[in-house]
C-alpha positions, 0 to 999 in steps of 0.5 A, a space after each residue: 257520459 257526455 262530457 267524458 272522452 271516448 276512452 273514458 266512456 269505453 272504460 266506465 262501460 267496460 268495468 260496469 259490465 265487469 269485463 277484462 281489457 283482455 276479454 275486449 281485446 279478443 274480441 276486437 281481435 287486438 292485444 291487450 296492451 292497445 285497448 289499455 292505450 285507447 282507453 287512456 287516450 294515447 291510441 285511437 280506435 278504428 271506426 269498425 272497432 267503435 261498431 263493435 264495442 257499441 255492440 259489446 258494451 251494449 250502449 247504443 252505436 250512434 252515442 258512442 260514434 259521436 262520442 268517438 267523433 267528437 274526439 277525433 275533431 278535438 285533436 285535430 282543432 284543439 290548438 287551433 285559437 280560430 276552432 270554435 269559429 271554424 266548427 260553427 261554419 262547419 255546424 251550417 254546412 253541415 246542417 245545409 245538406 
């Protein structure tokens, strides 16, 4: 699942559990329409919905965080010619600490 985007990972976790979109939405006490827009990637989830999803779709937090992460980054760096150049000084500075 590592290259698919949150959404997609959501999704694929979501219908192998055979839960309805209307049943998560509940349960992160949204409407129906919202978590069919996260998953197709038009919205993006709140950092606490991420918490718990990992533990309603039981899939480990970190995993889905980073996958959440990841996407974020990618729609901030994705027009950018210059972002695999700023993402590997980003990786040292990150890793200094």
């Amino acid at each position: 699942m590592s290259d698919k985007t949150f959404g997609e990972t959501i999704r694929a976790l979501r219908e192998s559990k055979g839960l309805l979109l209307r049943q998560v939405a509940a349960a992160l006490e949204i409407d129906t329409a919202l978590i069919s827009k996260i998953e197709r990637g038009e919205r993006t989830a709140q950092r606490e919905q991420v918490s718990k999803l990992a533990a309603m779709l039981e899939i480990e937090e970190e995993r889905l965080m980073v996958i959440w992460l990841s996407d974020k980054i990618m729609n901030i760096v994705e027009e950018e010619p210059a972002a695999y150049k700023a993402l590997k000084k980003t990786e040292k500075r990150i890793t200094k600490n």
